[in-house]
MARKEDO-801878 format. One record per residue (C-alpha): chain; x, y, z; residue number from 0. Coordinates in pm, 1 decimal, m for minus. Each point is the difference from the previous one (the first is absolute). Layout:
{lumtor: A&u: X&v: Y&w: Z&nulum: NUM}
...
***
This chain:
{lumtor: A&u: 11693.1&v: 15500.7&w: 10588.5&nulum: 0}
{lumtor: A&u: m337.8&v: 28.3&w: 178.0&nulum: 1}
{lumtor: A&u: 57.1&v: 259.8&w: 216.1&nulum: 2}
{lumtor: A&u: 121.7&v: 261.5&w: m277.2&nulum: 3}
{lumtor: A&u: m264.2&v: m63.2&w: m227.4&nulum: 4}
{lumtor: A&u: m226.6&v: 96.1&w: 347.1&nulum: 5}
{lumtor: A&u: 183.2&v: 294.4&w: 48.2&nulum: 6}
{lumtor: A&u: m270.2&v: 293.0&w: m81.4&nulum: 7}
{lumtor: A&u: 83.2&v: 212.0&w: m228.6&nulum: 8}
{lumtor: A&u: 119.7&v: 313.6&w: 9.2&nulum: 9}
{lumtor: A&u: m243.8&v: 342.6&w: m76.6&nulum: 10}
{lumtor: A&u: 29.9&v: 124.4&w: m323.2&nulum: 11}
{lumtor: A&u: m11.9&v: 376.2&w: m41.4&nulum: 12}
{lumtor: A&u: m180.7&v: 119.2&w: m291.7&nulum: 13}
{lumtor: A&u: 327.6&v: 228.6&w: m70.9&nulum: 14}
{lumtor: A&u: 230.7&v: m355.2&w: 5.9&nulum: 15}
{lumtor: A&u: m292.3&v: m242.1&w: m222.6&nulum: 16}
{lumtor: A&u: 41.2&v: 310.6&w: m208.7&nulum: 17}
{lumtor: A&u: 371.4&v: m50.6&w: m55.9&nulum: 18}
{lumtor: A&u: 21.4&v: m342.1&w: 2.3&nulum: 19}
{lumtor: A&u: m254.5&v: m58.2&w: m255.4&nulum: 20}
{lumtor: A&u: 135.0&v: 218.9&w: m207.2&nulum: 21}
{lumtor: A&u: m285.9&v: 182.6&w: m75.0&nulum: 22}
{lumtor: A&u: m18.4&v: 360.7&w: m57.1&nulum: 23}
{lumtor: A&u: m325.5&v: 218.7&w: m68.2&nulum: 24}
{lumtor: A&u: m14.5&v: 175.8&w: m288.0&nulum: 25}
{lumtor: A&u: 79.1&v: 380.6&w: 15.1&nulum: 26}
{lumtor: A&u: m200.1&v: 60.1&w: m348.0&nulum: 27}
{lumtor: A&u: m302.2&v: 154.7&w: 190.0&nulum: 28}
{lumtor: A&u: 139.8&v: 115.6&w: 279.3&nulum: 29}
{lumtor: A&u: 293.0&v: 224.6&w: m279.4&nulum: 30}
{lumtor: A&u: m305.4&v: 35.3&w: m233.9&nulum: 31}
{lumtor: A&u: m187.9&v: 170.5&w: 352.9&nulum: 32}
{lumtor: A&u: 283.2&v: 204.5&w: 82.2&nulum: 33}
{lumtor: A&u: 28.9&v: 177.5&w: m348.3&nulum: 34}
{lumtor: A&u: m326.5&v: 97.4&w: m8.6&nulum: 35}
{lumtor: A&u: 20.8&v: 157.9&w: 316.6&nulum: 36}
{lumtor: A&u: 366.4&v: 134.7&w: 57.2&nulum: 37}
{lumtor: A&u: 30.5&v: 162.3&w: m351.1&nulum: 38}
{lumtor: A&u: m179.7&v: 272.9&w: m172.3&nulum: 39}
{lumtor: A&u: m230.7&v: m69.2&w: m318.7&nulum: 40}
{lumtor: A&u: 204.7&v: 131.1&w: m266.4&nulum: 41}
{lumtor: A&u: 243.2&v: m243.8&w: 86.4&nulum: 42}
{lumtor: A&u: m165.8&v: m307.6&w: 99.4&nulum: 43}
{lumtor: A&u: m40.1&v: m123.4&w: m367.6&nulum: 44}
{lumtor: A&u: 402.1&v: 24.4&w: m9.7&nulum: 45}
{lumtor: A&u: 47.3&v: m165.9&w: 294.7&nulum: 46}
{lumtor: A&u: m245.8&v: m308.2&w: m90.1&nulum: 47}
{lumtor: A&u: 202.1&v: m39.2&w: m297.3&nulum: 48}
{lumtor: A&u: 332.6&v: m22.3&w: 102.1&nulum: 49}
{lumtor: A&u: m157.4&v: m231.2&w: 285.5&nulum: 50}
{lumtor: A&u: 120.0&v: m328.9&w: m157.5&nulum: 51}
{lumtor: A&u: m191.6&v: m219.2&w: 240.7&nulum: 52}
{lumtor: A&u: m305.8&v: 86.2&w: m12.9&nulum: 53}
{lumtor: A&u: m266.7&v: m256.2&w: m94.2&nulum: 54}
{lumtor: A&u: m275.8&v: 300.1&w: m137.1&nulum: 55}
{lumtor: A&u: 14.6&v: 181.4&w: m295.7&nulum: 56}
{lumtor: A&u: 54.8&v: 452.9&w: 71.8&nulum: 57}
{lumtor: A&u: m337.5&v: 31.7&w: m171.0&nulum: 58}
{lumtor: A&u: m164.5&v: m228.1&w: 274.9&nulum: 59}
{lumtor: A&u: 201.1&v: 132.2&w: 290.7&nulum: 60}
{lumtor: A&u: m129.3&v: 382.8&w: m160.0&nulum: 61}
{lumtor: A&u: m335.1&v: m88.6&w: 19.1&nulum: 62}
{lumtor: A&u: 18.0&v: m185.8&w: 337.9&nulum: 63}
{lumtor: A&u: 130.3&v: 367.6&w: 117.2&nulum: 64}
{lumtor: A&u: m273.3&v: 174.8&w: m207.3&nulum: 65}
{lumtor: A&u: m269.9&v: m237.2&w: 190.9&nulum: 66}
{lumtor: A&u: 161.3&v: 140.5&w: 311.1&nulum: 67}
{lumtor: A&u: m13.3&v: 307.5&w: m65.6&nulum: 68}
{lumtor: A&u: m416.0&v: m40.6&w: m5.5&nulum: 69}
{lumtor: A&u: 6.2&v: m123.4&w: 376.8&nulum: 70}
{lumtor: A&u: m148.6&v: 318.6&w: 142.3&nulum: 71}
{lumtor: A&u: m246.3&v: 32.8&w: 287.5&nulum: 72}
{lumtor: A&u: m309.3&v: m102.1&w: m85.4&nulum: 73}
{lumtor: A&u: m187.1&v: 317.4&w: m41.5&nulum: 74}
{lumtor: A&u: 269.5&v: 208.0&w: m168.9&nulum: 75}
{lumtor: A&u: m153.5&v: 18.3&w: m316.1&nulum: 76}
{lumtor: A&u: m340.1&v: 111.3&w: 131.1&nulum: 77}
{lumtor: A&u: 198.9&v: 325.4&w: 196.5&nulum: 78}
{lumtor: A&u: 135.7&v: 104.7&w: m313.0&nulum: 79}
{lumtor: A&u: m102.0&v: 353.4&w: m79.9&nulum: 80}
{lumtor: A&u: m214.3&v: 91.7&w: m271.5&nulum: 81}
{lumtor: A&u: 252.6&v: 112.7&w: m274.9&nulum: 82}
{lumtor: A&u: 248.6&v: m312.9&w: 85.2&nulum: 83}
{lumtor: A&u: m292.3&v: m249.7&w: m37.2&nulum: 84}
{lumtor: A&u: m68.0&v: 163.6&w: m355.3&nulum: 85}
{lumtor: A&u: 374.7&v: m114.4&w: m74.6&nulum: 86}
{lumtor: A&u: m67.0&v: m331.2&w: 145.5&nulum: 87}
{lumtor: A&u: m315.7&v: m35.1&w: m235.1&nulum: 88}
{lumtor: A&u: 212.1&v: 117.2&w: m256.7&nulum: 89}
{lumtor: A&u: 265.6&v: m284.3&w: 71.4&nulum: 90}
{lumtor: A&u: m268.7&v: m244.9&w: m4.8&nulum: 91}
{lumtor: A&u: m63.8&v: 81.8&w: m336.1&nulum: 92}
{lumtor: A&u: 348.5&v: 42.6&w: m173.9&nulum: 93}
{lumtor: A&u: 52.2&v: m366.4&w: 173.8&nulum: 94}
{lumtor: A&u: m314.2&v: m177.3&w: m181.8&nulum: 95}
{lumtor: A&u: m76.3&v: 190.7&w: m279.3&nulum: 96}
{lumtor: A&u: m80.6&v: m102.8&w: m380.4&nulum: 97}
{lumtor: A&u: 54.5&v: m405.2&w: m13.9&nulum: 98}
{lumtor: A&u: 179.0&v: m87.8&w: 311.3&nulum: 99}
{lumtor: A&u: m98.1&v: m378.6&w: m3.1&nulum: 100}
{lumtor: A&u: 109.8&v: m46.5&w: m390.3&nulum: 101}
{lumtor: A&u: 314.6&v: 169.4&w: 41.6&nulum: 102}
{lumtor: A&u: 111.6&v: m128.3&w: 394.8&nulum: 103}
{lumtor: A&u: m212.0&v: m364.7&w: 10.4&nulum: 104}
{lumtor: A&u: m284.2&v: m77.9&w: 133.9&nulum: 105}
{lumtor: A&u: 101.9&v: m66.4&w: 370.9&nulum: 106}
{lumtor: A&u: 260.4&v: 342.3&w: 28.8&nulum: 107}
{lumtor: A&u: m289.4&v: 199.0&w: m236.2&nulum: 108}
{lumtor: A&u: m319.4&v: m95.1&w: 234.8&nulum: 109}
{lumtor: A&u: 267.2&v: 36.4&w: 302.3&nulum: 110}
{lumtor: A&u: 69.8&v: 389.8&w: m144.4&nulum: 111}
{lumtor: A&u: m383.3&v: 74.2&w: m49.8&nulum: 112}
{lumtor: A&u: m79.2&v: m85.7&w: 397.3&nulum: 113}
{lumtor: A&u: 312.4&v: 144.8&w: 117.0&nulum: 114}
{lumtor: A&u: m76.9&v: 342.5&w: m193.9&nulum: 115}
{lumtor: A&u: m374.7&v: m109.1&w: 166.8&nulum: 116}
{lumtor: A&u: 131.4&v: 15.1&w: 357.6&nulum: 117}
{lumtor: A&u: 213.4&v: 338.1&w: m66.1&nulum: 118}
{lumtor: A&u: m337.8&v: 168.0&w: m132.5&nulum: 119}
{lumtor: A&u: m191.8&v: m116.6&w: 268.6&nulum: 120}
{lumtor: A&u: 252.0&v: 85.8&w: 249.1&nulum: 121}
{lumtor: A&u: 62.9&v: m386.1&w: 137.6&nulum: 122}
{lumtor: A&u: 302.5&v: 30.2&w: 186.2&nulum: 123}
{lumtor: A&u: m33.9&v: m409.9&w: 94.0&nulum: 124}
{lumtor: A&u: m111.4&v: m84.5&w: m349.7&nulum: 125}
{lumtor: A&u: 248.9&v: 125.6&w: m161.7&nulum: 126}
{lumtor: A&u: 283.6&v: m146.4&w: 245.3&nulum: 127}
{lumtor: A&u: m142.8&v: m304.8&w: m46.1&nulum: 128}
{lumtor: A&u: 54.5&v: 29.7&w: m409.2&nulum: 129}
{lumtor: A&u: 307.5&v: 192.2&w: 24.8&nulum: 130}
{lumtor: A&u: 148.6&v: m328.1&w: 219.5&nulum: 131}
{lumtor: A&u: m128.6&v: m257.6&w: m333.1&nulum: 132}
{lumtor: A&u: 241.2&v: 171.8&w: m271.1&nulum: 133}
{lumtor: A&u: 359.5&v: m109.3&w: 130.5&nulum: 134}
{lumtor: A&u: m177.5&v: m367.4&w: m68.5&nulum: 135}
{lumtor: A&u: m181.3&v: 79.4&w: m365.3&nulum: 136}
{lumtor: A&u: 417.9&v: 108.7&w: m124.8&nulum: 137}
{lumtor: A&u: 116.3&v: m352.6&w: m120.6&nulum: 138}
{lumtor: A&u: m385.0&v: m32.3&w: m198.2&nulum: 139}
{lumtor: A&u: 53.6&v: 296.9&w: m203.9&nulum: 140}
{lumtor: A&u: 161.9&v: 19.5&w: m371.6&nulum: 141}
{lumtor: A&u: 235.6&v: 273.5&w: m109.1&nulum: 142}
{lumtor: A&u: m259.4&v: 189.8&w: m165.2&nulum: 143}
{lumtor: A&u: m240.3&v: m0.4&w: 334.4&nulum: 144}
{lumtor: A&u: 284.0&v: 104.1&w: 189.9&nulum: 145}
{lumtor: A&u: 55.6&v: 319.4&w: m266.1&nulum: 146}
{lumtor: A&u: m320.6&v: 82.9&w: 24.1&nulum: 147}
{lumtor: A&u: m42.4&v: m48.7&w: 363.7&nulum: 148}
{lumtor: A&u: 267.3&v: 163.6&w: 30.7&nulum: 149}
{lumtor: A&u: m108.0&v: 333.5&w: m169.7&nulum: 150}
{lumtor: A&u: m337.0&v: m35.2&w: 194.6&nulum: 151}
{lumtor: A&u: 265.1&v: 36.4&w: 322.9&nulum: 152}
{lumtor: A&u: 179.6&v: 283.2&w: m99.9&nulum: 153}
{lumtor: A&u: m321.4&v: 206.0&w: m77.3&nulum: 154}
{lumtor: A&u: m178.4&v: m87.8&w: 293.9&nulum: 155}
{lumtor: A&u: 346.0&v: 78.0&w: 222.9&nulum: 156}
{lumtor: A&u: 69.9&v: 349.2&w: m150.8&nulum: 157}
{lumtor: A&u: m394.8&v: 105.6&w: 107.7&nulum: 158}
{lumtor: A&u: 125.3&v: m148.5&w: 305.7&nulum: 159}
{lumtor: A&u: 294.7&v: 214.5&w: 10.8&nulum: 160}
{lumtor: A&u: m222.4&v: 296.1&w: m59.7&nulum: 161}
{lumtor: A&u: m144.5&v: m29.8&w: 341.9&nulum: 162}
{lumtor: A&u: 286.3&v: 212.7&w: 162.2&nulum: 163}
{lumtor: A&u: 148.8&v: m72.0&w: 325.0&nulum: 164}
{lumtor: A&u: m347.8&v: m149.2&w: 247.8&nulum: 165}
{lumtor: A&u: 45.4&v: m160.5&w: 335.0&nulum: 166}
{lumtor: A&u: 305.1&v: m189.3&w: 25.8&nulum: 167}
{lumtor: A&u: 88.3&v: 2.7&w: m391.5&nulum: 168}
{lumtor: A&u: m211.9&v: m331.9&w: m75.9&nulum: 169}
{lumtor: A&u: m70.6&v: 128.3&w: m334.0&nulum: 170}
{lumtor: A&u: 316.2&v: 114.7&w: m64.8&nulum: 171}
{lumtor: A&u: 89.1&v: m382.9&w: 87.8&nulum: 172}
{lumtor: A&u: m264.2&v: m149.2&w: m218.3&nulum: 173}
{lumtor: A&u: 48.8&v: 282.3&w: m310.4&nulum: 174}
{lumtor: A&u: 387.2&v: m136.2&w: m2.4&nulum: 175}
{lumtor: A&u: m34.7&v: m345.1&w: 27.8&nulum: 176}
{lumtor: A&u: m242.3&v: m16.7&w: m281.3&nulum: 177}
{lumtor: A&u: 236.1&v: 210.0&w: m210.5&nulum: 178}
{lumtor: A&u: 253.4&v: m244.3&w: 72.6&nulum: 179}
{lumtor: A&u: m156.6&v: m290.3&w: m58.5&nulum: 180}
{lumtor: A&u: m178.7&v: 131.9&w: m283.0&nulum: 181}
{lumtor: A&u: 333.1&v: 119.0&w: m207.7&nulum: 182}
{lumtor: A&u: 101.5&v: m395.0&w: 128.6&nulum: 183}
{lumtor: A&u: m268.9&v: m183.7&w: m175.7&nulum: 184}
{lumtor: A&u: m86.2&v: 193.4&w: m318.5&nulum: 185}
{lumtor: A&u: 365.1&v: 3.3&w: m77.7&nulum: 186}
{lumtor: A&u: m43.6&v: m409.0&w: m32.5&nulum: 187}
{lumtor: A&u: 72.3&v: m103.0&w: m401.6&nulum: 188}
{lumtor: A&u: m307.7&v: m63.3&w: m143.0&nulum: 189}
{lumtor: A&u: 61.4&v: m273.2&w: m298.2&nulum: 190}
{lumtor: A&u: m130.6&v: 26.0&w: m346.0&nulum: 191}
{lumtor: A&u: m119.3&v: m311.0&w: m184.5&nulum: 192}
{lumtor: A&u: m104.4&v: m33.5&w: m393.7&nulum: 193}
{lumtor: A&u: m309.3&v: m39.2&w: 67.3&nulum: 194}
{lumtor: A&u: m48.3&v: 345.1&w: 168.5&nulum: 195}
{lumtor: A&u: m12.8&v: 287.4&w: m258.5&nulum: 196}
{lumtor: A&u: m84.9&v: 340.5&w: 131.8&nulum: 197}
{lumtor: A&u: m283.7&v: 174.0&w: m18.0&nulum: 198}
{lumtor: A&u: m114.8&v: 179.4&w: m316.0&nulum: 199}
{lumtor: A&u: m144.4&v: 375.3&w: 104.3&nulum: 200}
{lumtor: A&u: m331.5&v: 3.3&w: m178.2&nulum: 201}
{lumtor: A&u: m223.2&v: 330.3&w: 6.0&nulum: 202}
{lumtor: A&u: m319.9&v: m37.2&w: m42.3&nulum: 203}
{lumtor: A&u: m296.6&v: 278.0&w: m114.8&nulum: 204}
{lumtor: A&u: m328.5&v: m12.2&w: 223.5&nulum: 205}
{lumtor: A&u: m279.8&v: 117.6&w: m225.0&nulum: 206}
{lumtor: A&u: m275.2&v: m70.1&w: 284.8&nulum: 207}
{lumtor: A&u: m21.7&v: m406.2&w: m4.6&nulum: 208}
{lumtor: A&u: 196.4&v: 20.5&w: m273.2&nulum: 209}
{lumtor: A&u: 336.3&v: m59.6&w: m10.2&nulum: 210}
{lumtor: A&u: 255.3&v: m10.3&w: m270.6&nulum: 211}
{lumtor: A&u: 403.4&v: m86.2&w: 74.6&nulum: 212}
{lumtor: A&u: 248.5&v: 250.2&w: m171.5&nulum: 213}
{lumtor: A&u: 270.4&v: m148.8&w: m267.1&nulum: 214}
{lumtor: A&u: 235.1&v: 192.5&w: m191.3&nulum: 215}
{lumtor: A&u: m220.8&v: m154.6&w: m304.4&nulum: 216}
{lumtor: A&u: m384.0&v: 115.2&w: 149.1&nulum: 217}
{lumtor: A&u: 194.8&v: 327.9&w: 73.3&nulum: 218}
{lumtor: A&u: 129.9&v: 77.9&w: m327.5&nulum: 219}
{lumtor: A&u: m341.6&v: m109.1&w: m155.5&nulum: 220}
{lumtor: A&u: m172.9&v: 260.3&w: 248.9&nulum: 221}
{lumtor: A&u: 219.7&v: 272.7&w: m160.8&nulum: 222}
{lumtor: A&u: m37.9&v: m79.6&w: m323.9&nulum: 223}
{lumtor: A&u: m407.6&v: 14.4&w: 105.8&nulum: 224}
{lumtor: A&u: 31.2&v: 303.9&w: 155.0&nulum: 225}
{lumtor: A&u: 199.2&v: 204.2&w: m265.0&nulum: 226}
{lumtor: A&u: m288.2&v: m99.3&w: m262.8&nulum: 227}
{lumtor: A&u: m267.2&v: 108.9&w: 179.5&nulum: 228}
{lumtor: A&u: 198.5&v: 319.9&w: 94.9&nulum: 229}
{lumtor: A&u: 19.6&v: 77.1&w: m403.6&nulum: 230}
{lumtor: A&u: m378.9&v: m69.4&w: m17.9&nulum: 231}
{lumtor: A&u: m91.5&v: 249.5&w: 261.7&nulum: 232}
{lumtor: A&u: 260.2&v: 257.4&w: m138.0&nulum: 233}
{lumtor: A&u: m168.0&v: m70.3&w: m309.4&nulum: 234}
{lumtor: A&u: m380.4&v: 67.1&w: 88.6&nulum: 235}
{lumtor: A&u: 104.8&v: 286.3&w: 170.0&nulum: 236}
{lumtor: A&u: 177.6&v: 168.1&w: m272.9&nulum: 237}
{lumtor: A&u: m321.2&v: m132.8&w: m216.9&nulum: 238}
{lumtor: A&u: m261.5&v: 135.4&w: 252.1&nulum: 239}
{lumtor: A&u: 275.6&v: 373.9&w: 9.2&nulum: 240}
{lumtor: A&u: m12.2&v: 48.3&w: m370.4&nulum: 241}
{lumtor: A&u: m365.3&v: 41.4&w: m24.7&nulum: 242}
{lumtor: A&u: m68.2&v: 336.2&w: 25.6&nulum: 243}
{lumtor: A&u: m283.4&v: 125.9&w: 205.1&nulum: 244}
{lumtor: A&u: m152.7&v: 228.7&w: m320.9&nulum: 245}
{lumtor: A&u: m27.7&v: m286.1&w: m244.1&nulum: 246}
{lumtor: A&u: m292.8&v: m146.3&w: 258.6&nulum: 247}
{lumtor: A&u: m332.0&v: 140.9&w: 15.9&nulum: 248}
{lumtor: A&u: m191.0&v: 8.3&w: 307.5&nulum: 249}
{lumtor: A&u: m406.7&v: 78.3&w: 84.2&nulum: 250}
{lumtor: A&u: 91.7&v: 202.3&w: 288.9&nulum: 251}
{lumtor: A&u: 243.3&v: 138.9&w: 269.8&nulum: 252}
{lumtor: A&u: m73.8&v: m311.9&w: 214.1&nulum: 253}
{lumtor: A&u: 108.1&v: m243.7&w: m262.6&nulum: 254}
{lumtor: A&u: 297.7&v: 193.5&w: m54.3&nulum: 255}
{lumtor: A&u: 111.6&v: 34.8&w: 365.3&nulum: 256}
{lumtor: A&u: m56.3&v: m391.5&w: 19.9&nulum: 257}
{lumtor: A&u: 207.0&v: m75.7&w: m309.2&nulum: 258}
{lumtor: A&u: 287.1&v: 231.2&w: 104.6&nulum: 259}
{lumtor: A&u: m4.3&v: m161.5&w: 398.9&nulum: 260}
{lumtor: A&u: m1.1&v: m333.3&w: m193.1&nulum: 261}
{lumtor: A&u: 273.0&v: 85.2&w: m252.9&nulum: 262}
{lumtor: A&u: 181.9&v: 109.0&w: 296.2&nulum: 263}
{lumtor: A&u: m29.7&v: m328.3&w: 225.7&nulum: 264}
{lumtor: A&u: 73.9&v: m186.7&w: m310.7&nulum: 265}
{lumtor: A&u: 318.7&v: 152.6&w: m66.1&nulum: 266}
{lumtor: A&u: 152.9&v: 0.5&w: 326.1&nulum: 267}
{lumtor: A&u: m175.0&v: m352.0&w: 78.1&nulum: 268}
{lumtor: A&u: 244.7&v: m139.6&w: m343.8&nulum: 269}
{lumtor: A&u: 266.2&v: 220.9&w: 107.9&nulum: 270}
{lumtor: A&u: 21.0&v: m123.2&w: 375.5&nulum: 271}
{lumtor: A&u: 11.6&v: m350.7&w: m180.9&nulum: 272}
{lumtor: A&u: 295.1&v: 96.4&w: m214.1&nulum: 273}
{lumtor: A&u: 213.8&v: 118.3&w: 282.1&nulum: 274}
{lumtor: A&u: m129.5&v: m356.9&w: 217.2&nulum: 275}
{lumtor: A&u: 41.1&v: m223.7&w: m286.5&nulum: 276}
{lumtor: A&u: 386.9&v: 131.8&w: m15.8&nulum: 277}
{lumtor: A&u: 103.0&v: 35.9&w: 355.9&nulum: 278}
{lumtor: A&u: m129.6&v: m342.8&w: 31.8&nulum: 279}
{lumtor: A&u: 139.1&v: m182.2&w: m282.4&nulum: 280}
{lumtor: A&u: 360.6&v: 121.6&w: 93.5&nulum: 281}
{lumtor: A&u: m55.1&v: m92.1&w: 333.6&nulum: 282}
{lumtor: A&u: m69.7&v: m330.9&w: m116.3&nulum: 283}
{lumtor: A&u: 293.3&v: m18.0&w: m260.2&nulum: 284}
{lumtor: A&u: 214.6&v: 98.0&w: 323.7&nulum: 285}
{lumtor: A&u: m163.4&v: m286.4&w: 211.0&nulum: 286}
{lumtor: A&u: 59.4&v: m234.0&w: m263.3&nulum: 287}
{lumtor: A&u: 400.7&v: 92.4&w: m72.9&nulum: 288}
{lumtor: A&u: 19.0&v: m58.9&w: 428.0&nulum: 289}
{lumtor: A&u: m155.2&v: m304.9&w: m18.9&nulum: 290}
{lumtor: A&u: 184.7&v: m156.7&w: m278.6&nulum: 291}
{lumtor: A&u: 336.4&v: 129.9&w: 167.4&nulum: 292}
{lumtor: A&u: m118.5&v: m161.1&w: 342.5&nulum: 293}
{lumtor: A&u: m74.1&v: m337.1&w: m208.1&nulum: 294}
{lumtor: A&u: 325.1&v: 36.3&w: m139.8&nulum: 295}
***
């Protein structure tokens, strides 16, 4: 009994602890690796999907591609020529524009504004280095970031796409991954509570500091306005017309040639006013019918 239990024992391989322990390695990133690389990017998203094993979601695995796709030499941006940079500078801008942190968070949003940062300034590393963060910020964003992220995406990629064929196609790369992964992500259902009512459209009238919002009731009111003073101005016109030049008397020639240029600015200053007063009111009875139809 003695001697077996000194017997040394024998080498274990790692290839025979492997089958005798019964453990296996998983062959989710290893499948999720070859997919990415083996197939083409119109078909990847079909191929995640019918991938029943796989522990990330196809928007994730899209964007861990997309970062990928940013993983160019570190002075690529900065050898751009002149006209392609103006597209990059463009893409910067359709990616960040208007209120990217209220409509994509604040971590994607401020992540957007340096990444469309590092594209103007021509940061190759920079914007590696944020491309590589947004694989991680997926599971943090709602449904309605992801739409509007993913709009932001497909913009950006089709000034991408614009580019043409350069070096080895990198754009080409970039311009349809973030198409992809754009159409992905804004295609995500964004939900609609109680509490959220849409928008009204207001229009408002700027009268220097002034300003006065349109309703179908201020409109109509405005026409009403503006058809009485047209009638007031027809009125004195016709008044100041009637009066005929022989029934005034006047000391001399100068006098007369001042009351006739006067007579004469008079009439077409009420007559100009006429023809104002009634283009504007039915442009504002023609605001106010929109407006009321909109409310409707």
């Amino acid at each position: 009994m003695t001697s077996l239990l000194l017997q040394p024992l024998p080498a274990l391989s790692s290839s025979v602890f492997l089958q005798n322990s019964g453990y296996v390695p998983s062959p989710t990133s290893v499948k999720t690796k070859r997919i990415l690389q083996s197939r083409p990017l119109t078909t990847t998203l079909l191929a995640l999907t019918e991938s029943p094993d796989s522990s990330q979601s196809p928007q994730s695995l899209l964007l861990l591609q997309l970062s990928d796709c940013f993983d160019l030499p570190s002075e690529y941006f900065e050898q751009l020529p002149r006209d392609l940079r103006l597209d990059l500078n463009d893409a910067a801008f359709d990616l960040s524009n208007g209120p990217v942190i209220d409509e994509c968070g604040q971590e994607l949003g401020e992540l957007l504004l340096n990444l469309s940062r590092a594209w103007e300034l021509a940061d190759t590393s920079t914007s590696r280095a944020l491309a590589s963060k947004l694989p991680m910020l997926e599971g943090t964003l709602t449904n309605k970031a992801k739409a509007a992220f993913g709009k932001r995406l497909v913009s950006a990629g089709r000034r991408f796409q614009s580019m043409g064929q350069y070096g080895q196609g990198e754009m080409q790369k970039i311009a349809q991954a973030m198409i992809t992964t754009g159409k992905l992500l804004s295609a995500s259902p964004i939900p609609t509570t109680p509490d959220e009512e849409p928008k009204k459209e207001t229009r408002v009238f700027k009268f220097g500091e002034l300003q006065v919002e349109v309703t179908p009731v201020k409109a109509n009111i405005g026409a009403v306005i503006g058809v009485a003073f047209g009638i007031l101005s027809w009125e004195l016109a016709q008044g100041i017309q009637s009066i005929p030049e022989s029934s005034l008397q006047y000391p001399n020639d100068n006098a007369i040639l001042l009351a006739k240029s006067l007579r004469g600015a008079l009439l077409v200053l009420f007559y100009s006013s006429t023809f104002l007063s009634a283009f504007t009111s039915v442009g504002l009875f023609l605001l106010g019918r929109q407006l009321k139809s909109k409310e409707k």
